[in-house]
CHARMM-style PDB file with segment names, atoms N, HN, CA, C and O in Angstrom:
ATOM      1  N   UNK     1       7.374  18.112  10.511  1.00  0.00      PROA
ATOM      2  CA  UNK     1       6.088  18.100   9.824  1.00  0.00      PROA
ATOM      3  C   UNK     1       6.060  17.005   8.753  1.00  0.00      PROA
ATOM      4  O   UNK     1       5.142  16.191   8.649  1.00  0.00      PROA
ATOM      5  N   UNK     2       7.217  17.057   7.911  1.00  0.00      PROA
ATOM      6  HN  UNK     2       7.963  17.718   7.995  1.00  0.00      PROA
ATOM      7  CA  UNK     2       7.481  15.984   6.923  1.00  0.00      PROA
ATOM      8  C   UNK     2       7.251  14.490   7.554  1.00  0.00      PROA
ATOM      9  O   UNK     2       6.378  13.774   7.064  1.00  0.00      PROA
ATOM     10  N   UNK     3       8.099  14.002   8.720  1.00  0.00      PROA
ATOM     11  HN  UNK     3       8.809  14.583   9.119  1.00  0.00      PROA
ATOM     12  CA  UNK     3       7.556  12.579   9.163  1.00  0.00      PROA
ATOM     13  C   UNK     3       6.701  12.359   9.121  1.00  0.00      PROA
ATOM     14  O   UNK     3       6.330  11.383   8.469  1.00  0.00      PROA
ATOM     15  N   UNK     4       5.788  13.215   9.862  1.00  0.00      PROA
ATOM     16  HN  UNK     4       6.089  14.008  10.392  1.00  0.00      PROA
ATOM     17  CA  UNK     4       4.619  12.767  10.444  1.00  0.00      PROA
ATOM     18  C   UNK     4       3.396  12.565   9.845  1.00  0.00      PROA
ATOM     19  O   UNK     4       2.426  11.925  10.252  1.00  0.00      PROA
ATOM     20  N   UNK     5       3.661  13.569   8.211  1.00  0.00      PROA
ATOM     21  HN  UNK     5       4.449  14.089   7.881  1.00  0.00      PROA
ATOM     22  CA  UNK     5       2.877  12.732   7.127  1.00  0.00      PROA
ATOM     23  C   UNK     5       3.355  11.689   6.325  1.00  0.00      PROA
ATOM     24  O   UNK     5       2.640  11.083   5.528  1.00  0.00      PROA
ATOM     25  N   UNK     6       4.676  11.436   6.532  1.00  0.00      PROA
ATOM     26  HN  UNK     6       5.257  11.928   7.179  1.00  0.00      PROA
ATOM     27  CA  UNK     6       5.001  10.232   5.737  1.00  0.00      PROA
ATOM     28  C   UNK     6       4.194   8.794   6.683  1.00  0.00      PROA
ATOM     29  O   UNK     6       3.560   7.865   6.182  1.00  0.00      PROA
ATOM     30  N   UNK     7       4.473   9.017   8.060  1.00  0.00      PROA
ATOM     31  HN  UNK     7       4.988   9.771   8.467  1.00  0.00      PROA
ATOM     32  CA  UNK     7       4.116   7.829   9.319  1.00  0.00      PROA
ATOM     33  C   UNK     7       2.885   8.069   8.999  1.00  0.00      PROA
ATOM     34  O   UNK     7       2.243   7.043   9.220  1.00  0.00      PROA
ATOM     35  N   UNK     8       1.829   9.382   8.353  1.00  0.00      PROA
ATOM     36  HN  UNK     8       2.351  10.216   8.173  1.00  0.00      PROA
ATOM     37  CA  UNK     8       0.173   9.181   8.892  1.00  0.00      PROA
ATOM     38  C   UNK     8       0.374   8.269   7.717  1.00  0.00      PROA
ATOM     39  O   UNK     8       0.224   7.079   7.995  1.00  0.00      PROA
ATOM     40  N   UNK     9       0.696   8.558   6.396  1.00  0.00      PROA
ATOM     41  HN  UNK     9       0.818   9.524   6.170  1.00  0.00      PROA
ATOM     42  CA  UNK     9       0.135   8.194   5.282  1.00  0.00      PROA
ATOM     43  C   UNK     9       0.470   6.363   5.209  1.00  0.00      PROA
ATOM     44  O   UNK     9      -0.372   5.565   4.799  1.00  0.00      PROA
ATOM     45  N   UNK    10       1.834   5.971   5.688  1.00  0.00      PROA
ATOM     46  HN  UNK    10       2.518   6.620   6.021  1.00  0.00      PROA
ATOM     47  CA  UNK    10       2.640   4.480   5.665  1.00  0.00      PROA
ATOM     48  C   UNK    10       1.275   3.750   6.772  1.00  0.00      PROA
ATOM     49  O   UNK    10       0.611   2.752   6.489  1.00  0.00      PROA
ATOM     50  N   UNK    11       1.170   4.453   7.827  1.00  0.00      PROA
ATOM     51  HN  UNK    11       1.710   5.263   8.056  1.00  0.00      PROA
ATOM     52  CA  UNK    11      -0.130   3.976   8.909  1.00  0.00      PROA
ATOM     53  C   UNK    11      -1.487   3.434   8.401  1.00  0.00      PROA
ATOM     54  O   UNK    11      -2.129   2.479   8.838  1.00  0.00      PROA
ATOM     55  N   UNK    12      -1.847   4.489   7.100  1.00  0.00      PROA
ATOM     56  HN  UNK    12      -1.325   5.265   6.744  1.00  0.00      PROA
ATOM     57  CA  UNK    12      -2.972   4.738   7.174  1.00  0.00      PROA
ATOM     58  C   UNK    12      -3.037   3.216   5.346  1.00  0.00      PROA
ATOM     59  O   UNK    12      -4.015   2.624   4.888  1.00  0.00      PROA
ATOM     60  N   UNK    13      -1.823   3.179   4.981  1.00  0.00      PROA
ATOM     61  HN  UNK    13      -1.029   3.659   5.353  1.00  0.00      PROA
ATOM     62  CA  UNK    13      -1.444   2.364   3.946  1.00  0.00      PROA
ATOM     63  C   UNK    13      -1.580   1.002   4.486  1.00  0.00      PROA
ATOM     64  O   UNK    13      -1.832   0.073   3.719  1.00  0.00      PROA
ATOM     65  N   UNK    14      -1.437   0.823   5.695  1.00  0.00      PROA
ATOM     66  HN  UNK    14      -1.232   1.577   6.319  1.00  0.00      PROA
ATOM     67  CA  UNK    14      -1.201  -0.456   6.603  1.00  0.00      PROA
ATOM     68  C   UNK    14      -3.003  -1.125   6.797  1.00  0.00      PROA
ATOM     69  O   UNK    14      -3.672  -2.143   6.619  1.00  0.00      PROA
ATOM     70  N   UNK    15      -3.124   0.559   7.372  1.00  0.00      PROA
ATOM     71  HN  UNK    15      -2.580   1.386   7.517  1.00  0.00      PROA
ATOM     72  CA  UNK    15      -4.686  -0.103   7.855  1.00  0.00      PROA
ATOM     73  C   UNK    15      -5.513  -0.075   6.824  1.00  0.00      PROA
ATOM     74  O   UNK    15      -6.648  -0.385   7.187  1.00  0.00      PROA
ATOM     75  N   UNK    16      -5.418   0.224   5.402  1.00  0.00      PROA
ATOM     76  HN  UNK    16      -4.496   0.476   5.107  1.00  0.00      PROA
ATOM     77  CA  UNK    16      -6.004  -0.468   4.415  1.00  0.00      PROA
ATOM     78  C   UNK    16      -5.821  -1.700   4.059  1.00  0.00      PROA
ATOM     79  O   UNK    16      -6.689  -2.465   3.639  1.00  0.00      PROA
ATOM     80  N   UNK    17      -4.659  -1.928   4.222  1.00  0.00      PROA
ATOM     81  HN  UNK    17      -3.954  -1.307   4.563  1.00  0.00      PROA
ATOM     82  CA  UNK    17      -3.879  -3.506   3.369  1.00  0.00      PROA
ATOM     83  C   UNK    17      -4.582  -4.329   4.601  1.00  0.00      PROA
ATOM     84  O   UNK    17      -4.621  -5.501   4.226  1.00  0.00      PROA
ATOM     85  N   UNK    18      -5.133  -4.223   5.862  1.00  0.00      PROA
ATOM     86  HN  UNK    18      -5.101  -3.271   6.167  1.00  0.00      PROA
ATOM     87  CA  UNK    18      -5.449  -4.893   6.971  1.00  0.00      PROA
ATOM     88  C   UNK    18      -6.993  -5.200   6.882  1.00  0.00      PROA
ATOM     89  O   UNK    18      -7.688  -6.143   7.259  1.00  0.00      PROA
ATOM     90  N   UNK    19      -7.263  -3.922   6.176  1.00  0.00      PROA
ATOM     91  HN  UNK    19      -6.699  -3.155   5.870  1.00  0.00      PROA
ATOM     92  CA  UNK    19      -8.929  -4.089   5.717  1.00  0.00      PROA
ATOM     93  C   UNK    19      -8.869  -5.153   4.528  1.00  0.00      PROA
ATOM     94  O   UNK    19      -9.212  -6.335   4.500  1.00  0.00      PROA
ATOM     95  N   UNK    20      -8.403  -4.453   3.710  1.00  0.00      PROA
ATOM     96  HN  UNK    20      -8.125  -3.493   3.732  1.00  0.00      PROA
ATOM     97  CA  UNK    20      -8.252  -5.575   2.329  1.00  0.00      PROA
ATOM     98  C   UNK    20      -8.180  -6.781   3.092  1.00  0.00      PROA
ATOM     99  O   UNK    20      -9.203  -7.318   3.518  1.00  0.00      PROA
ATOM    100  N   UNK    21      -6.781  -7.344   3.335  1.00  0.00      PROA
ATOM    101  HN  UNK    21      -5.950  -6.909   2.990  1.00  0.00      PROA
ATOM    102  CA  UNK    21      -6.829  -8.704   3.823  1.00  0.00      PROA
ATOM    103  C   UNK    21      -7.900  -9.089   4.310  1.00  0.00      PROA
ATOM    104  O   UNK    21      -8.313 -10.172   3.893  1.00  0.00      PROA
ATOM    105  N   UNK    22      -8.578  -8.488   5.167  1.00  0.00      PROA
ATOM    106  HN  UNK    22      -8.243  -7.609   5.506  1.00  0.00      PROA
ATOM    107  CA  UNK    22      -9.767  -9.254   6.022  1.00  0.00      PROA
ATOM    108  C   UNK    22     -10.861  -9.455   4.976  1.00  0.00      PROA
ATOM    109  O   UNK    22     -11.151 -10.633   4.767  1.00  0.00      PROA
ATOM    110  N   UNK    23     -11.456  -8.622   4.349  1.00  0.00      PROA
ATOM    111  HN  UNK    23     -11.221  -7.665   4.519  1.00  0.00      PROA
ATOM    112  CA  UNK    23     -12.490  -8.636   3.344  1.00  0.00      PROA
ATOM    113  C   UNK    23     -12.081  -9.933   2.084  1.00  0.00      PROA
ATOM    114  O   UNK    23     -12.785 -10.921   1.875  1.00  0.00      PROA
ATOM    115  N   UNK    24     -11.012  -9.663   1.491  1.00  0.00      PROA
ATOM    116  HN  UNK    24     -10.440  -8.860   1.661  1.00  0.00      PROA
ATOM    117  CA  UNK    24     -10.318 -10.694   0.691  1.00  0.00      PROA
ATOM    118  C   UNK    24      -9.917 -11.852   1.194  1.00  0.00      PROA
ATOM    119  O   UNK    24      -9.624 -12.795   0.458  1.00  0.00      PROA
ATOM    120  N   UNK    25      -9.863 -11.910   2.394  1.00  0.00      PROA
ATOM    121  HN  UNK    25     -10.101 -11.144   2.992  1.00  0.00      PROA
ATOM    122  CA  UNK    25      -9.547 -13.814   2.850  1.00  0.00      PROA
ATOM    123  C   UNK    25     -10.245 -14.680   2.383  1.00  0.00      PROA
ATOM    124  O   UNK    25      -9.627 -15.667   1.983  1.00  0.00      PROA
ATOM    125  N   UNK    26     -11.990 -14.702   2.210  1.00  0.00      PROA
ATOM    126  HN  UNK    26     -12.492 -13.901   2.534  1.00  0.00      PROA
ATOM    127  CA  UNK    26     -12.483 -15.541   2.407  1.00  0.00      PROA
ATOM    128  C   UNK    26     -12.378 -15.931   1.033  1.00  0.00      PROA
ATOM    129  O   UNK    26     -12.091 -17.115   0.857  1.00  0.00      PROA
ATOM    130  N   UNK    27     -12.591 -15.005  -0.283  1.00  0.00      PROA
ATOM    131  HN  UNK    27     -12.824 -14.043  -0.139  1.00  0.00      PROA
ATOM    132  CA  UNK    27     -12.508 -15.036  -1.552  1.00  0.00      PROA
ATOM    133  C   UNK    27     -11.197 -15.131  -1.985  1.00  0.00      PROA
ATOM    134  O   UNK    27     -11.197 -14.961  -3.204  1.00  0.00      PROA
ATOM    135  N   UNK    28     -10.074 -15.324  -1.561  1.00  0.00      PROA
ATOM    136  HN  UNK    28     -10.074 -15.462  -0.570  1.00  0.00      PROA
ATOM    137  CA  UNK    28      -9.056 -15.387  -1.918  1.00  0.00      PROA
ATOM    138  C   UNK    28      -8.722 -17.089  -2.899  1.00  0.00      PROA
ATOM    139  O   UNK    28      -8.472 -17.391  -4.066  1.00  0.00      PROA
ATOM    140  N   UNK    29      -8.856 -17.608  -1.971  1.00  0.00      PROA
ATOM    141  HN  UNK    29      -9.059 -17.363  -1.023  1.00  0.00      PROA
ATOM    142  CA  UNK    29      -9.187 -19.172  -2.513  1.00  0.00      PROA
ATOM    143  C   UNK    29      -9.721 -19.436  -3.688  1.00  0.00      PROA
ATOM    144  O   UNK    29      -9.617 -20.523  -4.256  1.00  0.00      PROA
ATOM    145  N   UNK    30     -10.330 -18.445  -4.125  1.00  0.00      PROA
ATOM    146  HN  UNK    30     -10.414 -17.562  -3.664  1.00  0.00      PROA
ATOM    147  CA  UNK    30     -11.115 -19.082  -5.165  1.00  0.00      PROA
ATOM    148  C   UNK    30     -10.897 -17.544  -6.062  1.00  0.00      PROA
ATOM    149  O   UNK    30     -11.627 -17.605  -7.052  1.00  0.00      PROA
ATOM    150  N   UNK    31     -10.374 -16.631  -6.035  1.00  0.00      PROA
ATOM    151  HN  UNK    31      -9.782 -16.582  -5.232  1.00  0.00      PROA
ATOM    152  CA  UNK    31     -10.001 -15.937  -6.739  1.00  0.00      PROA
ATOM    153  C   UNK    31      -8.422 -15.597  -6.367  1.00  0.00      PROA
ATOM    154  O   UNK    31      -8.354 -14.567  -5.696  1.00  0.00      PROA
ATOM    155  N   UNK    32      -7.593 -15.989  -6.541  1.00  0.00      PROA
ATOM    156  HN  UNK    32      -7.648 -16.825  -7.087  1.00  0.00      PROA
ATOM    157  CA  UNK    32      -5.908 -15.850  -5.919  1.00  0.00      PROA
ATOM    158  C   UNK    32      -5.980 -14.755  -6.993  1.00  0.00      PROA
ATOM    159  O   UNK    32      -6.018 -13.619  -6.518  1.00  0.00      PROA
ATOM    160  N   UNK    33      -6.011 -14.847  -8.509  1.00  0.00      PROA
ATOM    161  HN  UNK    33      -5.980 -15.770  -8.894  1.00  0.00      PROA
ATOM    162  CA  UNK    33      -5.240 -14.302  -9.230  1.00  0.00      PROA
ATOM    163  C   UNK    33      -5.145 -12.758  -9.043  1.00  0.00      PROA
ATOM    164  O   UNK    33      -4.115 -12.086  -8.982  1.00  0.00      PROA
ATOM    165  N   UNK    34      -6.782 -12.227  -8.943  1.00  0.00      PROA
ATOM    166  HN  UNK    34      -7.618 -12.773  -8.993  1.00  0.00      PROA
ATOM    167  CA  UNK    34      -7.287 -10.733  -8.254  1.00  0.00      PROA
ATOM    168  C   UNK    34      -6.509 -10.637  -7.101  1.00  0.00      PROA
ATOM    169  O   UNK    34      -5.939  -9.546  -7.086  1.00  0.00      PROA
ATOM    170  N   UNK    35      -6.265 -11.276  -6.195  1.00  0.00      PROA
ATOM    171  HN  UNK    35      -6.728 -12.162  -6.206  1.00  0.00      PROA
ATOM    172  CA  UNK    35      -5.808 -10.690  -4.740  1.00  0.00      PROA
ATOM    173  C   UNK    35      -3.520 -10.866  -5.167  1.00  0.00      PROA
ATOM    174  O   UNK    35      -2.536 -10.190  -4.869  1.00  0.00      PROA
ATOM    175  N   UNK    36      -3.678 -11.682  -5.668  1.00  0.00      PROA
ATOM    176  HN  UNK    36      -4.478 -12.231  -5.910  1.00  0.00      PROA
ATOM    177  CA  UNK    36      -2.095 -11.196  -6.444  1.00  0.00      PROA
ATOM    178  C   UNK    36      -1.693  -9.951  -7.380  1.00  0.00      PROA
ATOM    179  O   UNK    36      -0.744  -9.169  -7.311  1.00  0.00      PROA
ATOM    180  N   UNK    37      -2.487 -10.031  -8.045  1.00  0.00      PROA
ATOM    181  HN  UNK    37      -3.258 -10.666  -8.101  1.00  0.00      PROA
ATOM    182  CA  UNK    37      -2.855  -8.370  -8.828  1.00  0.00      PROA
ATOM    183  C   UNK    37      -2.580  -7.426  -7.840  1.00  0.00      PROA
ATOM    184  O   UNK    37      -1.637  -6.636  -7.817  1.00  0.00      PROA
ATOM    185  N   UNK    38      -3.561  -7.581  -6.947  1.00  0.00      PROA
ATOM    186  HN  UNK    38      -4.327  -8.223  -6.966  1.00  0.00      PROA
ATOM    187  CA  UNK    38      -3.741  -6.110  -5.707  1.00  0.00      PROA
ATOM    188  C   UNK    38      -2.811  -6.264  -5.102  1.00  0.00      PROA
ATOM    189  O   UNK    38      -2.583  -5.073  -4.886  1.00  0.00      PROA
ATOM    190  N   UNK    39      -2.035  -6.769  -4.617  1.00  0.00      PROA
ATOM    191  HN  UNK    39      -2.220  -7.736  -4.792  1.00  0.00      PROA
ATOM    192  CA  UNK    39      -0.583  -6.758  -4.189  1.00  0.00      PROA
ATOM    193  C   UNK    39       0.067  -6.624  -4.944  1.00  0.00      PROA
ATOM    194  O   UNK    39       0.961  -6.289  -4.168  1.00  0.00      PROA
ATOM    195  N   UNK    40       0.579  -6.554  -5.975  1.00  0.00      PROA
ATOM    196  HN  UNK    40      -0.148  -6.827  -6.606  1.00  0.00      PROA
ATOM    197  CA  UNK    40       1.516  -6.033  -6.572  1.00  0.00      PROA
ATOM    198  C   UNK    40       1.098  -4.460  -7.182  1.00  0.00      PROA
ATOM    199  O   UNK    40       1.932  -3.604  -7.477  1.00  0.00      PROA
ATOM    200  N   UNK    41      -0.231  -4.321  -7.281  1.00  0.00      PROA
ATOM    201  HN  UNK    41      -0.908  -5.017  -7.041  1.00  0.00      PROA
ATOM    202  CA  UNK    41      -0.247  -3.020  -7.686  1.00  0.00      PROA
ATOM    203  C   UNK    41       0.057  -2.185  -6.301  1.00  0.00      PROA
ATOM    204  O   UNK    41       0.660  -1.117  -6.401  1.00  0.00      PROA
ATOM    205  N   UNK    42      -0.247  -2.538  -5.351  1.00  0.00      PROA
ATOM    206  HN  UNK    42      -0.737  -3.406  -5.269  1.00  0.00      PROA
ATOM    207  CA  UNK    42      -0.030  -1.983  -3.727  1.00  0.00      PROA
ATOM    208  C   UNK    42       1.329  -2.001  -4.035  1.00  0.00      PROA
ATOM    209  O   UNK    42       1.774  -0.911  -4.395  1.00  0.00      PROA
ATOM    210  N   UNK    43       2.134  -2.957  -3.994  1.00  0.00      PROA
ATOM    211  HN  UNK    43       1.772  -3.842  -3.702  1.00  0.00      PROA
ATOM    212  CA  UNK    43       3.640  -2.870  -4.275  1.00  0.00      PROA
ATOM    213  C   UNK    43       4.477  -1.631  -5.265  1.00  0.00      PROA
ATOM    214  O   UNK    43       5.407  -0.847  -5.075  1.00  0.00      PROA
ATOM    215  N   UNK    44       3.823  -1.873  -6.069  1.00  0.00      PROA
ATOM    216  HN  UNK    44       3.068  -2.510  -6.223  1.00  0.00      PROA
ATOM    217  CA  UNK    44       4.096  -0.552  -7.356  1.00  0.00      PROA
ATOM    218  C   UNK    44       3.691   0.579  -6.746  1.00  0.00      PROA
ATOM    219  O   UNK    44       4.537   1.468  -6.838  1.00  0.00      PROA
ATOM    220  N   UNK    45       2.133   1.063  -5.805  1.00  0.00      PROA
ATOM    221  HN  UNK    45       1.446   0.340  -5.730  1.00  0.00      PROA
ATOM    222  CA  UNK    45       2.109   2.262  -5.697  1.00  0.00      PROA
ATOM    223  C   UNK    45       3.129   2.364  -4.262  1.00  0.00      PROA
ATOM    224  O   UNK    45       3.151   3.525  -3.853  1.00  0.00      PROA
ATOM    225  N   UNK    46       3.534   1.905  -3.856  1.00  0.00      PROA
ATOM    226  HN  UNK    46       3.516   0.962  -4.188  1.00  0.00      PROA
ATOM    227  CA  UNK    46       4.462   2.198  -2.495  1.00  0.00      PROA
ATOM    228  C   UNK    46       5.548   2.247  -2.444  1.00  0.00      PROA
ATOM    229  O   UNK    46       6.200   2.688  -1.498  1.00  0.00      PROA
ATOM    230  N   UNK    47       6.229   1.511  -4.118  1.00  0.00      PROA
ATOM    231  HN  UNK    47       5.699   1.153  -4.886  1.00  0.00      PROA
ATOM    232  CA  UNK    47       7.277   2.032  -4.890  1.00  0.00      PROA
ATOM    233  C   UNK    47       7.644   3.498  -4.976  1.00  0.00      PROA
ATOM    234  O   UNK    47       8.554   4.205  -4.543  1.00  0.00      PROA
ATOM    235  N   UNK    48       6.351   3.694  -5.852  1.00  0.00      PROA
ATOM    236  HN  UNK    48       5.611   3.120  -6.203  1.00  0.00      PROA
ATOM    237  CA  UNK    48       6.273   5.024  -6.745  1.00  0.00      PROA
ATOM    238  C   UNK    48       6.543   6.192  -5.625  1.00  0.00      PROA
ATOM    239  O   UNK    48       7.439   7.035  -5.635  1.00  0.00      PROA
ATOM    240  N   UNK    49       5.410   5.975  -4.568  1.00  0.00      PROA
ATOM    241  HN  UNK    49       4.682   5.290  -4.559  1.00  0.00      PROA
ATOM    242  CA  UNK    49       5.257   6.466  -3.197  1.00  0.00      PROA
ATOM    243  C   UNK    49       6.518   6.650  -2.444  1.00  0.00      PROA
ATOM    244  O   UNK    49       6.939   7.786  -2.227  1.00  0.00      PROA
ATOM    245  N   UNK    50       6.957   5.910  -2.157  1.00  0.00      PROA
ATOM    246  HN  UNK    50       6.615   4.987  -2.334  1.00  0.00      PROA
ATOM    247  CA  UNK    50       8.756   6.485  -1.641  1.00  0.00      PROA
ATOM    248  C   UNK    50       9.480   6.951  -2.956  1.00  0.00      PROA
ATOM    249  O   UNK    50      10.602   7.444  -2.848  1.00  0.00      PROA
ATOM    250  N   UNK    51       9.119   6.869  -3.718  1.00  0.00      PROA
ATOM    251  HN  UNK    51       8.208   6.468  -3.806  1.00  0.00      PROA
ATOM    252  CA  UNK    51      10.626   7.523  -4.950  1.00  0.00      PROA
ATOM    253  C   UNK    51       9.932   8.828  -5.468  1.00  0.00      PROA
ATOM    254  O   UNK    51      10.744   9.520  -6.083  1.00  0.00      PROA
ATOM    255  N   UNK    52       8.274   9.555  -5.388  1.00  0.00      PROA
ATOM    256  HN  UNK    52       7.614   8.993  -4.888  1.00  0.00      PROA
ATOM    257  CA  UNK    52       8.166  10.697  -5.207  1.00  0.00      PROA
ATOM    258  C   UNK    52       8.582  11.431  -3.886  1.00  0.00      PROA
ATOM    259  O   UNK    52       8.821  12.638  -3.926  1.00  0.00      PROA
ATOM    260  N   UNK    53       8.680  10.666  -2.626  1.00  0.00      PROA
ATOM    261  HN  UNK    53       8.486   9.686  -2.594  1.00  0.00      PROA
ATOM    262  CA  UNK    53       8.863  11.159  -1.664  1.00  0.00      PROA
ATOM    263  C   UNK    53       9.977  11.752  -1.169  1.00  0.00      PROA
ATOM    264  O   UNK    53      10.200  12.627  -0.332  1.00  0.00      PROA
ATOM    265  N   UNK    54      11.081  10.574  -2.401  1.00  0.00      PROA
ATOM    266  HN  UNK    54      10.900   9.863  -3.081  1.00  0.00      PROA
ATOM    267  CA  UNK    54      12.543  10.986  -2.333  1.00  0.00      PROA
ATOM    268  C   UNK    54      12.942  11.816  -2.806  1.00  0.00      PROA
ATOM    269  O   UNK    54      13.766  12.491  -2.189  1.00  0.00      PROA
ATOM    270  N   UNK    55      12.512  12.216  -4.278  1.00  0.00      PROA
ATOM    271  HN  UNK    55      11.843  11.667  -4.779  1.00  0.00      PROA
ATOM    272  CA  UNK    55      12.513  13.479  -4.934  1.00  0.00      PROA
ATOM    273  C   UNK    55      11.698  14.626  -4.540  1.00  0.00      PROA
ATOM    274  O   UNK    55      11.768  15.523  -5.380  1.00  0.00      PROA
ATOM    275  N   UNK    56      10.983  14.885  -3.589  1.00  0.00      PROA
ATOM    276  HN  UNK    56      10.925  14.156  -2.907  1.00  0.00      PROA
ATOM    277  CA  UNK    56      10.425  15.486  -3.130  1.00  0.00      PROA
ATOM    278  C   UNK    56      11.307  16.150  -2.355  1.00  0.00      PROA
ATOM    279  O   UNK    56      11.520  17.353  -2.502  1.00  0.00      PROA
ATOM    280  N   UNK    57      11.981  15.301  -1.327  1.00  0.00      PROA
ATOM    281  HN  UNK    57      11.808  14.324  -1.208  1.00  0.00      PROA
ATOM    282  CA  UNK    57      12.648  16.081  -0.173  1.00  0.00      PROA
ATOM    283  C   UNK    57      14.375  16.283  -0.863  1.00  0.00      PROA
ATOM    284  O   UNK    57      15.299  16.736  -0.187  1.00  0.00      PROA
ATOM    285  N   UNK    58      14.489  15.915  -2.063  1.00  0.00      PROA
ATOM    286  HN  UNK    58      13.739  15.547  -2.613  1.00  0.00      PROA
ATOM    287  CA  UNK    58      15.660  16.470  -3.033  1.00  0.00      PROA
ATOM    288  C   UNK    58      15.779  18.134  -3.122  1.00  0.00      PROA
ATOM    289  O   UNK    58      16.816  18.743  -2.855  1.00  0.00      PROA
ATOM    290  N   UNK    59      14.788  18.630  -3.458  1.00  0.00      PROA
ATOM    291  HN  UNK    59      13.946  18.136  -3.674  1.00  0.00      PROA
ATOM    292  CA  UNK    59      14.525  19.309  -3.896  1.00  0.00      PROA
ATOM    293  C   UNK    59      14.801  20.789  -2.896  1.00  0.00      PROA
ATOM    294  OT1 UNK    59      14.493  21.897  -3.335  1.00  0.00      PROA
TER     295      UNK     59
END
């Protein structure tokens, strides 16, 4: 049961970052600094996201 929400949620993390990218391409060029921001905050929450996940199944 545990995988298969970690795989919906990592899936469903993917096909946002796939939306983002597409919507953000065209503006990227001319705004980099915003679309570097959002990647690293994506980075931080997918951090955070596996190290609750780890302590989660600690437990």
């Amino acid at each position: 049961m545990k995988p298969d929400i970690l795989s919906l949620s990592l899936d469903t993390s993917q096909k946002v970052s796939v939306i983002l990218a597409i919507y953000l391409e065209p503006i990227s060029a001319l705004n980099n600094g915003f679309f570097t921001q959002l990647s690293t905050f994506r980075h931080m929450f997918m951090t955070n996201f596996i190290a609750a996940k780890t302590m989660f199944e600690k437990k």
